[in-house]
Structure formats: C-alpha cells, structure tokens
N, C-alpha and C positions, 0 to 999 in steps of 0.2 A: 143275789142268788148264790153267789161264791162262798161267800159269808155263811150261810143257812147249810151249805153242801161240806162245806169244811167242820160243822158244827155236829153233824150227822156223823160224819167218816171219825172223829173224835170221839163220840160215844160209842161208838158200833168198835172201835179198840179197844175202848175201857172197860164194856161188856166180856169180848171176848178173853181182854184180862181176867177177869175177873172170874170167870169158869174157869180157864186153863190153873189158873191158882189151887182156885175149890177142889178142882179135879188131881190134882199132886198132894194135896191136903188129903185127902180121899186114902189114895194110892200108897201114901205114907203111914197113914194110920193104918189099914188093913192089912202094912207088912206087920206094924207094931203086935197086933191081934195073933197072927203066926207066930210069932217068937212067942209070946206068951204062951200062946199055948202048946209050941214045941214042948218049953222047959217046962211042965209042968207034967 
C-alpha cells in the first residue's frame, strides 16, 4: 500500500512539473511576442 501511495505522490510532482514548465514556457514566449512587436 506504501508502495502504490508513493508511486501516486511521484506522478502527481511530475505532472505538476510539468505544467509549471509549460506555463514559464508560455509566459516567456508572450514576453518574446511584445518586444517584437514593440520594435516594429
């Protein structure tokens, strides 16, 4: 049962990795999109 519960709580970090990433990935590109189109 230990096993199975630590296995769960192990995914459910690497999910939320995995958005928090996506989401700075995101956030980064949309500053890129501003400057573009500042300078233009």
């Amino acid at each position: 049962m230990k096993k199975l519960t630590l296995i769960v709580a192990a995914l459910a970090v690497l999910l939320a990795g995995c958005n928090t990433v996506r989401g700075i990935g995101q956030d980064i590109e949309k500053g890129g999109e501003a400057i573009q189109k500042a300078t233009k």
